[in-house]
TIBA-863262 format. One record per residue (C-alpha): residue in three letters; x, z, y. Coordinates in steps of 0.02 Angstrom, whole numbers, padded with zeros to 5 digits, always signed. Example, Ala and Ser with C-alpha at 12.3 -4.5 7.8 and 13.67 -1.06 7.14 Angstrom:
BEGIN
ALA+00615+00390-00225/SER+00684+00357-00053/
//
This chain:
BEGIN
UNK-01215+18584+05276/UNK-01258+18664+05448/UNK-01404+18804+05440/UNK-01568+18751+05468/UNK-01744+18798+05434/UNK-01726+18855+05233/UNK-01845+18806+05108/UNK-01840+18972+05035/UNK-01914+19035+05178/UNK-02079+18959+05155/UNK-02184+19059+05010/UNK-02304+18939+05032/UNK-02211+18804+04951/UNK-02183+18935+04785/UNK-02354+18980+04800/UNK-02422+18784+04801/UNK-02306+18763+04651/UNK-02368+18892+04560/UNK-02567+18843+04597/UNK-02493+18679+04527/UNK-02436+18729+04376/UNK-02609+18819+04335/UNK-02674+18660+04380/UNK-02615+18596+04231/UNK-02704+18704+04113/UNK-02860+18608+04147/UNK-02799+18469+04063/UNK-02851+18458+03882/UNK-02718+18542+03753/UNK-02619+18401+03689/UNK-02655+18289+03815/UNK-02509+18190+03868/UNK-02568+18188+04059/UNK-02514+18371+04051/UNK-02342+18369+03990/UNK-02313+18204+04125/UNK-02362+18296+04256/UNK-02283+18476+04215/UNK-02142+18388+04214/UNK-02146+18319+04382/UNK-02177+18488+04447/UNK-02013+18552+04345/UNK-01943+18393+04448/UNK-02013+18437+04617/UNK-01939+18616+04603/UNK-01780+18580+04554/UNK-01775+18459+04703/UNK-01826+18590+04827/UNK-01705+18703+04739/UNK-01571+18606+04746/UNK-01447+18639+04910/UNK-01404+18456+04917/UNK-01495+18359+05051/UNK-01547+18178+05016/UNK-01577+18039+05158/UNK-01657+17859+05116/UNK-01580+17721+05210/UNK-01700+17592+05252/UNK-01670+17421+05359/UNK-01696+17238+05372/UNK-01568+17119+05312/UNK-01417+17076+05441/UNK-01457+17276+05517/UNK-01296+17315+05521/UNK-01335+17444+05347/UNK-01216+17401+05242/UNK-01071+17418+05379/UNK-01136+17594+05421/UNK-01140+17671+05262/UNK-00960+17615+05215/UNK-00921+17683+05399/UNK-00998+17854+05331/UNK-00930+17855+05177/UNK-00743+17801+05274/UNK-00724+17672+05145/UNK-00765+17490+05110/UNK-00858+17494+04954/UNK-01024+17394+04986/UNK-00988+17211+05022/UNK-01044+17171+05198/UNK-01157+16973+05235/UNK-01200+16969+05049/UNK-01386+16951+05020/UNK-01433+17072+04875/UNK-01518+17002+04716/UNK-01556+17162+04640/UNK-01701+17264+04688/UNK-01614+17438+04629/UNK-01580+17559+04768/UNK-01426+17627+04754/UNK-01391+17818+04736/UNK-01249+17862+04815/UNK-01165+18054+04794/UNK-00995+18152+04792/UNK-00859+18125+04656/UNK-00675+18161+04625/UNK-00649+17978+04615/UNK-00739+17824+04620/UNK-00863+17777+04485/UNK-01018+17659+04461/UNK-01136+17658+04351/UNK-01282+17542+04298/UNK-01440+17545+04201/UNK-01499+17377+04145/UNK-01681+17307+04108/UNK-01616+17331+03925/UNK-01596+17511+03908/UNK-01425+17472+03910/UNK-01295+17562+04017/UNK-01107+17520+04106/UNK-00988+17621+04193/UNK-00841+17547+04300/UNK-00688+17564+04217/UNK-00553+17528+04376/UNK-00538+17573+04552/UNK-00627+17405+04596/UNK-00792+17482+04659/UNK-00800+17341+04765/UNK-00809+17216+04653/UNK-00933+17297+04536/UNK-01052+17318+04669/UNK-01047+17163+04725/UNK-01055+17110+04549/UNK-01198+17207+04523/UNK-01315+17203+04701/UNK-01270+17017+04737/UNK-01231+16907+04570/UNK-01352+16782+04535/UNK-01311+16837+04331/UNK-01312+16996+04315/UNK-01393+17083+04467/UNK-01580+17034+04417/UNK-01559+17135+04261/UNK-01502+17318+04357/UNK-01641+17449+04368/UNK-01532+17574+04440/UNK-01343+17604+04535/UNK-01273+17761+04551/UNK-01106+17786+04664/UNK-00997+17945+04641/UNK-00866+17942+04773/UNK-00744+18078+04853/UNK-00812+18051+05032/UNK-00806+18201+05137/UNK-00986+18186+05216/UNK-01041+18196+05048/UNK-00942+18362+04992/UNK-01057+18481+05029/UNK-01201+18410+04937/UNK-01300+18256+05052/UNK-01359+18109+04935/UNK-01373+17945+05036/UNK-01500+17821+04938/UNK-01476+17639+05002/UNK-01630+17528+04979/UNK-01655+17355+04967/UNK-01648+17254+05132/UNK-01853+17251+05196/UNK-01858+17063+05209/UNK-01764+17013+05064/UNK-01872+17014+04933/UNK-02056+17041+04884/UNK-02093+17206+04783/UNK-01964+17312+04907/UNK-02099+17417+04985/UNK-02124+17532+04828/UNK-01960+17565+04810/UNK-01930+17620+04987/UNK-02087+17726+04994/UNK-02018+17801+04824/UNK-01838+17835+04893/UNK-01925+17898+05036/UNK-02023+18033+04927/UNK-01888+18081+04838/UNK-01808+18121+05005/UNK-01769+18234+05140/UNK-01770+18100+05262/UNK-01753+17933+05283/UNK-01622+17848+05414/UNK-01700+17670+05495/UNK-01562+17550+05532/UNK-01575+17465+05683/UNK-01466+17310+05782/UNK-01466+17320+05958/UNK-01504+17141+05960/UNK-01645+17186+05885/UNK-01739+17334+05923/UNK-01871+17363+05814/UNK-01923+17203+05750/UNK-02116+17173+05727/UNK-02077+17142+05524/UNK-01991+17300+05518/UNK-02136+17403+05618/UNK-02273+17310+05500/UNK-02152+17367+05367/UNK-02135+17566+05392/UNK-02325+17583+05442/UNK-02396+17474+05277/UNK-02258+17571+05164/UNK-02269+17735+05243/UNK-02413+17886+05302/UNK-02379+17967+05460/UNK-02327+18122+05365/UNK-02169+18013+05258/UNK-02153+17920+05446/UNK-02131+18103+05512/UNK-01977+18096+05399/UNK-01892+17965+05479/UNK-01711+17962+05584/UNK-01654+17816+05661/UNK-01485+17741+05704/UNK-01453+17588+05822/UNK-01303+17521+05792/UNK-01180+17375+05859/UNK-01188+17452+06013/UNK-01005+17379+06069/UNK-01078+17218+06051/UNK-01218+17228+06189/UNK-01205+17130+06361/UNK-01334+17255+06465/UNK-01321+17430+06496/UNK-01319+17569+06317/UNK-01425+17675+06432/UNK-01556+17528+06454/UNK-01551+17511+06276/UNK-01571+17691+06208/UNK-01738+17703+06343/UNK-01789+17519+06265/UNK-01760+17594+06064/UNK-01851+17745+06106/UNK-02007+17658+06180/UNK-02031+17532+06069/UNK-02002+17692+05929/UNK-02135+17775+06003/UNK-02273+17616+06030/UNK-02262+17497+05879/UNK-02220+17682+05758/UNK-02346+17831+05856/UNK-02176+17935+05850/UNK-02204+18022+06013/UNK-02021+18109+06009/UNK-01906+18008+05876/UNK-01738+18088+05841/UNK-01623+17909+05868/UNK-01429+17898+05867/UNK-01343+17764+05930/UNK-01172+17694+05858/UNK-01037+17547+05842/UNK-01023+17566+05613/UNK-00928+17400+05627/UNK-00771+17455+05780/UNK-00775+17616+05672/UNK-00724+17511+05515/UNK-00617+17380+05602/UNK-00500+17546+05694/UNK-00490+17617+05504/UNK-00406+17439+05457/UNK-00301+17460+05603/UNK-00388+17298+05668/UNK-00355+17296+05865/UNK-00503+17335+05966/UNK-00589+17310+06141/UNK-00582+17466+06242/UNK-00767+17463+06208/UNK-00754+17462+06052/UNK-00637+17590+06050/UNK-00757+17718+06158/UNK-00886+17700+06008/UNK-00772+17703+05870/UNK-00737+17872+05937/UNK-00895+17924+05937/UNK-00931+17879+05785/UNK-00877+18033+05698/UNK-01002+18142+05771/UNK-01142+18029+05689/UNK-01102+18111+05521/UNK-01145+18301+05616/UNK-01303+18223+05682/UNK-01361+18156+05526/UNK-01322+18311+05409/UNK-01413+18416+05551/UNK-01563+18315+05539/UNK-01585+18292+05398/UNK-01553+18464+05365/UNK-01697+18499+05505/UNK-01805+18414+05397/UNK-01787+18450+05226/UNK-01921+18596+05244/UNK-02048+18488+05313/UNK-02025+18363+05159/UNK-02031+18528+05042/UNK-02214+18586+05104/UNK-02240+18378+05107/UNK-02186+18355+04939/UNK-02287+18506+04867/UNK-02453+18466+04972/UNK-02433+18289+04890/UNK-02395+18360+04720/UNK-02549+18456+04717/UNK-02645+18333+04786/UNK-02615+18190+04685/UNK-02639+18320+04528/UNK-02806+18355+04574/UNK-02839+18180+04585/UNK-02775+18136+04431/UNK-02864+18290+04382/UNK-03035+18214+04450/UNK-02971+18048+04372/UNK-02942+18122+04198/UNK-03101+18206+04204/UNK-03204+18035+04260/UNK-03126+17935+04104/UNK-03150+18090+03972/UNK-03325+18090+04002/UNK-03343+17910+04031/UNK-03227+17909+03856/UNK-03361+18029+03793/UNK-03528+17942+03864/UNK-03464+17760+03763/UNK-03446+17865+03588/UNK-03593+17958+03592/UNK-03670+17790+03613/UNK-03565+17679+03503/UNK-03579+17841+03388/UNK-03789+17803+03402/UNK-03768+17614+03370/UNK-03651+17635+03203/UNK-03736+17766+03129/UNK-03875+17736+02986/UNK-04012+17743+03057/UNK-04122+17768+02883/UNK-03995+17846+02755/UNK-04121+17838+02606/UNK-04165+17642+02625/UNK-03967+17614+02631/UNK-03952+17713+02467/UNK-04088+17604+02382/UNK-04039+17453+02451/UNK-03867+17488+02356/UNK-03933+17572+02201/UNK-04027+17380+02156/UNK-03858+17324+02114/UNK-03788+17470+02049/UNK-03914+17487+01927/UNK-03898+17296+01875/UNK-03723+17337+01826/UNK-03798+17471+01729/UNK-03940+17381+01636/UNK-03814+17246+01590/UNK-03710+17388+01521/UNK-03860+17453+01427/UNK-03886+17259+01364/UNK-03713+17238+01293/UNK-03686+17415+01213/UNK-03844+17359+01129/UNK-03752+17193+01072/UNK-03608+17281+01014/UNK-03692+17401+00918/UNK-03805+17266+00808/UNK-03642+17165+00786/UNK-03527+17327+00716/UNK-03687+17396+00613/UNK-03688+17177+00538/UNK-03495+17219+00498/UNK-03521+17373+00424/UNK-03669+17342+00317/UNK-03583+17183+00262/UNK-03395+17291+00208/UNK-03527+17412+00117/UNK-03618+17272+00023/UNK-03432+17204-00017/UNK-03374+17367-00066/UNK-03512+17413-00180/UNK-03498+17240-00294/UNK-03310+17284-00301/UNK-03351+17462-00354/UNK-03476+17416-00478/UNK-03379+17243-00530/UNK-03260+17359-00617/UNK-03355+17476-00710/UNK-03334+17449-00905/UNK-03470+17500-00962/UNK-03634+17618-00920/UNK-03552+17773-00915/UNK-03442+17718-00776/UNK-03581+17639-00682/UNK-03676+17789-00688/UNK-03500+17901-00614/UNK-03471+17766-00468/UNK-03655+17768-00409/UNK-03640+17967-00421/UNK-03468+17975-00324/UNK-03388+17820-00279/UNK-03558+17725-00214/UNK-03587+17852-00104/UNK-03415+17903-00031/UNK-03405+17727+00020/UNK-03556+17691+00126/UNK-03526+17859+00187/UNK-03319+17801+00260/UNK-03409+17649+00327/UNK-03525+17742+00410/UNK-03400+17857+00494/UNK-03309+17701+00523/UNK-03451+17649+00609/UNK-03467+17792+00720/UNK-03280+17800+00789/UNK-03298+17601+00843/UNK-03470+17614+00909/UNK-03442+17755+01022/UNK-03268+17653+01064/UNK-03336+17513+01129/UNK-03485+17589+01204/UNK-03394+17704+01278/UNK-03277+17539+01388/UNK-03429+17460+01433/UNK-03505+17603+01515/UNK-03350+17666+01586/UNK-03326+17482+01642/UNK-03498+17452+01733/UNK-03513+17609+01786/UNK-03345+17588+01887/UNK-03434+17422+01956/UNK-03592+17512+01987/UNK-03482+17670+02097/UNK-03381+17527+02155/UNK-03531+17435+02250/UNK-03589+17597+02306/UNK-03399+17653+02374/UNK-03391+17467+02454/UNK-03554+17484+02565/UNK-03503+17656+02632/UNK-03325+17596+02656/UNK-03410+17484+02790/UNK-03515+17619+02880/UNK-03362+17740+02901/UNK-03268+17595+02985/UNK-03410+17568+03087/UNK-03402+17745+03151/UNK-03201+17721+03143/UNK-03229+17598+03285/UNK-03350+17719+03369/UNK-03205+17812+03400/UNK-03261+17971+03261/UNK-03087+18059+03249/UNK-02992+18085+03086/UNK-03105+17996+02970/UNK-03090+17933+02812/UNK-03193+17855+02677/UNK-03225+18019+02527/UNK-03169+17990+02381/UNK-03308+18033+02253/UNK-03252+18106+02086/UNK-03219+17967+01939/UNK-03345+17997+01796/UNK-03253+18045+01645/UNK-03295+17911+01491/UNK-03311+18066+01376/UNK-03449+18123+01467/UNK-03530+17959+01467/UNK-03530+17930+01291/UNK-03511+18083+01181/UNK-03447+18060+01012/UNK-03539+18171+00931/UNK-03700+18097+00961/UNK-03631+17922+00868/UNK-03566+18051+00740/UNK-03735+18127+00710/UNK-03817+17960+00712/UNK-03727+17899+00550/UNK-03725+18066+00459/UNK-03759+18035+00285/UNK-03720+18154+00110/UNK-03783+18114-00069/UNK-03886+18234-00144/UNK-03918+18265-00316/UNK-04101+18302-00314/UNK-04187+18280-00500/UNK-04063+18189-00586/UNK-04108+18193-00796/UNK-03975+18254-00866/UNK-04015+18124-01005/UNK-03983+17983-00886/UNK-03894+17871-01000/UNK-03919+17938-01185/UNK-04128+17925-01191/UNK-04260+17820-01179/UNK-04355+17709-01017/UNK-04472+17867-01004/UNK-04349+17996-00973/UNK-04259+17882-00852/UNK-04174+17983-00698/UNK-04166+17961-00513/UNK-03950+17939-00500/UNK-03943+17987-00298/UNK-04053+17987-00156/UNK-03960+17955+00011/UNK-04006+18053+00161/UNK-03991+18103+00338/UNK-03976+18265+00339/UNK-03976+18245+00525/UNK-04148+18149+00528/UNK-04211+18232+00389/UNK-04302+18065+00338/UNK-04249+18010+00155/UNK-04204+17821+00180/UNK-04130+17783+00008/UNK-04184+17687-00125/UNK-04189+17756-00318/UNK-04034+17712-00409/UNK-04048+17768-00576/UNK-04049+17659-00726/UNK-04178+17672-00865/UNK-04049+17762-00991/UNK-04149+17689-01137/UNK-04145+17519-01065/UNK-03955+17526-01042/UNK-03927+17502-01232/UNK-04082+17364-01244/UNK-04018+17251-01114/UNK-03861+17161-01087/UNK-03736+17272-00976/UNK-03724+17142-00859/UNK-03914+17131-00813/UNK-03874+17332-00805/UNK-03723+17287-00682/UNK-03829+17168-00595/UNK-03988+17264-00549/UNK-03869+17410-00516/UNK-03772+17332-00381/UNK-03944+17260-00311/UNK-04014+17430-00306/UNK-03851+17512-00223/UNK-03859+17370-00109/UNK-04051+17379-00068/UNK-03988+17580-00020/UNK-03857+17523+00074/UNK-03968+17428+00200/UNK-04083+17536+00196/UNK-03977+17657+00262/UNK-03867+17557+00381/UNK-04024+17497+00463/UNK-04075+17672+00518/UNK-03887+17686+00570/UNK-03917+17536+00694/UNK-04084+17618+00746/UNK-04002+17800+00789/UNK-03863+17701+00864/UNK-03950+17619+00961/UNK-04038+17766+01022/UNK-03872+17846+01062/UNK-03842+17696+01163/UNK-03980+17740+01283/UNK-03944+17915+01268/UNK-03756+17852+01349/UNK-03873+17739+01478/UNK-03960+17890+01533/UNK-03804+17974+01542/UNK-03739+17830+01656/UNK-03885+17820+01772/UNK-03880+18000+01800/UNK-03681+17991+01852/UNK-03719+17838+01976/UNK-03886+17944+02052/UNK-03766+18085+02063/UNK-03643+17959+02144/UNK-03771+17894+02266/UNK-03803+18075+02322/UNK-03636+18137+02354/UNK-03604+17994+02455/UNK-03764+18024+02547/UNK-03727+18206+02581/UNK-03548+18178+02641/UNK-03606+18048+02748/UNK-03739+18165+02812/UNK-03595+18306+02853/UNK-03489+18177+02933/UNK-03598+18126+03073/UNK-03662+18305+03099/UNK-03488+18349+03117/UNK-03460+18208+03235/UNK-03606+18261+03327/UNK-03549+18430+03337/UNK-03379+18368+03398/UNK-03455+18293+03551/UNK-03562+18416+03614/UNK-03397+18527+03614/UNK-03329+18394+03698/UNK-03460+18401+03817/UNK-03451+18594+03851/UNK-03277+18583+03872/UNK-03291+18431+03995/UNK-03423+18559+04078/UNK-03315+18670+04095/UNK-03134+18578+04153/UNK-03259+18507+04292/UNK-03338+18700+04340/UNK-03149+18757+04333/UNK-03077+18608+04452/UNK-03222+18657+04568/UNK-03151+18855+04568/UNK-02990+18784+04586/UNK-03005+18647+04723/UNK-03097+18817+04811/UNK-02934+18906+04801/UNK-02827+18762+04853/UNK-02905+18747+05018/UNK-02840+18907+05061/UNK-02681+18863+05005/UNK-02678+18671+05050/UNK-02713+18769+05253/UNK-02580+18889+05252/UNK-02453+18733+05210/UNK-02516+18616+05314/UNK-02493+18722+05465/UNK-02320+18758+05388/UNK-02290+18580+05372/UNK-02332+18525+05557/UNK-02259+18666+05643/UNK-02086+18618+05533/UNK-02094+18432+05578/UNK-02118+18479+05763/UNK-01962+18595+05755/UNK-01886+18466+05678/UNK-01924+18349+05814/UNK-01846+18475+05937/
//
């Protein structure tokens, strides 16, 4: 490349850069806008750093653009009157051989296998199939004007196709400079003009080259011509000193065929190969220009995405606060009672049923005893035996079907606590489920509905208390020791049946008149015997059903305890959730406060900066001009 102005001779370029990359700091951490745009810098200064030079080639369809850039490249690989389908520019660079290579719409990728890099490029710019679906065309080829490092980007024709104006402006960006192709037929058509000005600001228009070509093929004088290009340059573009070349792309192409050519033709295919000097040179003129461009736009379009990002965080911030107001509860203790009504039902039904379920296991217990004790008593032989089984075997049974009792009571009181109290924390979970969606959508971060703590059933209904309930021992207290050798008067109490628990005796006297035993028939003894025993029985297997019952509603206290203790971690949580979201926006708010008192510092310091490389960049695009 021939020596020009150097970008490394600017420090105001590395300077801009590195006021960009502090820039980015004032983005949020984590915030994807920084990484996007941190990378961009990376991109912009390994662009500037890069030795190559890169040059945008922008004209109208029929311009004679295709022809020229096969003349530069001193090889036909574009195909010439082909209208392009494909809106890809094509990047075109240095290579040991030939090779294409495409991106598609797909993701999907394709590299040209054979030395036809004609055909593949027509294939892919101009084929109704497949051309639609490039995003991208990349060129390597072994051309000497591209040897020392110059990139030549050819864009879409300007009047081919709708959506070509972003592109160019884009390929312009990315480049050093960008070379307008011309026809001397027609010099700077209006569509063209309207064009560069509506794609292009004066500072990418500073940018520009332009060539003129098919000279050979004009009637009037070249010199008429070049004065005609230049003026209409300068008018319809406010380029008051455009750098222009003028040259015959097709007579250069024809003579490399060995096509036969008019001795004008001949005079500009000779001159064609100083076009490639010209170009390099200006291009190279202007590559530090584009560099103090490029990083004046970099900085500038971060601070207004800066400014942008800072408008939609607090606008972001502004619509939770306030959907944040409109989802929260606005009276926390009217929710809780309005749940607690059907929470408690559930536990009031439980209450009812344990109730149920006590009376009908006391009815089947009571009924085993009574069943037990006419078996017991069915088989004594004789009075002696009778008086053994009411001191032992009487006893021991009502006192397994009590503990009997106990176990299955406290069993199935136990499920339908456990049971209703899981509906009861279920309605309760349910409704706050709701409200923590509601803030959810109000944009609270990282939220999730608490789990409360299951109530264990043990602790719900302890056993011990049905245990304690149906604790009963026999007692020997008075017994005659002439129980069954004496007479009516000396008759003896056989048992008494307590709770020891209670303290209350409950029993019923058992003891048979010993005298009477040998008056009466032994089974009138039997009889009033087991009628006695039974009489006990009840006796004592009704205050069973009374002490179970209260251990029922001990177990129903237990259970409205557990859901009030429910209710009130729920409430607290909730409480500590929206004090922590509150808490998380007015950080959010201090921090916004303080990205927008730190842009303000900064936009301070990159006037300064913004000066010194704006005067760098106009005195550069003047020199340039010269």
């Amino acid at each position: 490349m021939p020596d020009g102005p150097r970008v490394t001779d600017l420090p105001a370029v590395g300077e801009h850069f590195a006021l960009a990359q502090r820039l980015t700091d004032l983005f949020p951490s984590g915030d994807a806008r920084r990484d996007e745009w941190r990378a961009r810098i990376d991109r912009a200064r390994e662009r500037i750093a890069d030795r190559g030079h890169r040059v945008a080639v922008i004209g109208e369809f029929s311009s004679g653009k295709t022809t020229l850039i096969n003349a530069l490249l001193g090889a036909e690989v574009f195909p010439v009157s082909a209208r392009p389908t494909t809106s890809a520019a094509v990047r075109i660079s240095y290579g040991a051989r030939p090779e294409v290579r495409a991106l598609f719409k797909d993701g999907s990728e394709w590299r040209s296998d054979s030395d036809d890099v004609l055909g593949a490029l027509k294939h892919l710019t101009t084929g109704d199939d497949l051309a639609p679906q490039v995003t991208a065309v990349e060129l390597r080829h072994p051309a000497r004007l591209l040897r020392d490092g110059l990139v030549i980007v050819d864009t879409p024709g300007t009047n081919a196709e709708d959506g070509h104006s972003e592109i160019a402006r884009q390929a312009v960006l990315d480049a050093d400079a960008a070379l307008i192709v011309l026809s001397a037929g027609r010099l700077m058509p209006a569509t063209l003009a309207d064009f560069l000005t509506a794609t292009l600001d004066p500072h990418l228009l500073s940018r520009c080259l332009y060539v003129v070509t098919r000279m050979d093929e004009v009637d009037e004088d070249a010199d008429r011509v070049r004065t005609t290009a230049v003026q209409r340059i300068r008018s319809m573009l406010d380029d008051p000193d455009p750098a222009v070349a003028f040259c015959a792309p097709g007579a250069a192409v024809r003579a490399r065929r060995g096509v036969p050519l008019s001795d004008e033709q001949a005079r500009w295919s000779a001159r064609f190969a100083a076009l490639p000097v010209w170009l390099t040179t200006a291009v190279g003129d202007r590559r530090p220009a584009a560099a103090a461009d490029t990083a004046l736009r970099l900085v500038d379009g971060l601070l207004a995405g800066l400014d942008e990002a800072l408008a939609e965080d607090r606008a972001a911030a502004g619509r939770q606060e306030r959907a944040l107001d409109a989802a929260g509860l606005t009276d926390l203790d009217a929710f809780l009672r309005e749940q607690r009504r059907p929470a408690g039902r559930e536990l009031r039904d439980a209450r009812a049923a344990a109730r149920v379920a006590v009376d009908r296991l006391c009815a089947a217990a009571l009924e085993s005893a009574r069943d037990g004790v006419r078996t017991t008593l069915r088989n004594c032989a004789g009075t002696a035996a009778m008086e053994t089984a009411l001191r032992g075997a009487v006893p021991d049974l009502v006192r397994r079907e009590l503990d009997g009792l106990a176990d299955r009571a406290a069993a199935e009181v136990r499920a339908i606590f456990t049971a209703k109290l899981d509906a009861a924390t279920g309605i309760v979970q349910t409704a706050f489920a709701r409200e923590y969606a509601r803030l959810r959508r109000a944009g609270v971060p990282k939220i999730d509905v608490p789990a409360a703590a299951r109530v264990e059933s043990d602790r719900l209904v302890l056993t011990g208390t049905f245990g304690a309930a149906v604790a009963v021992t026999v007692e020997d207290q008075s017994r005659d020791k002439k129980a069954f050798g004496f007479g009516a008067g000396a008759g003896a109490a056989i048992g008494t049946l307590i709770f020891p628990g209670v303290g209350t005796v409950v029993g019923g006297l058992l003891g048979l008149v010993a005298g009477a035993a040998f008056a009466r028939d032994l089974e009138e003894v039997r009889a009033e015997a087991t009628a006695s025993a039974i009489a006990t029985a009840e006796a004592v297997f009704g205050e069973a059903a009374t002490k179970l019952t209260e251990a029922v509603d001990v177990s129903a206290g237990r259970a409205d305890t557990a859901l009030a203790d429910h209710l009130g971690w729920y409430r607290d949580s909730y409480r500590q959730t929206v004090a922590a979201a509150r808490a998380d926006q007015q950080a959010r708010r201090a921090a916004l406060r303080d990205r927008a008192d730190r842009l303000a510092a900064s936009r301070t310091e990159t006037v300064a900066h913004r000066a010194r490389l704006d005067q760098a960049r106009t005195r550069l695009s003047g020199k340039a001009r010269r």
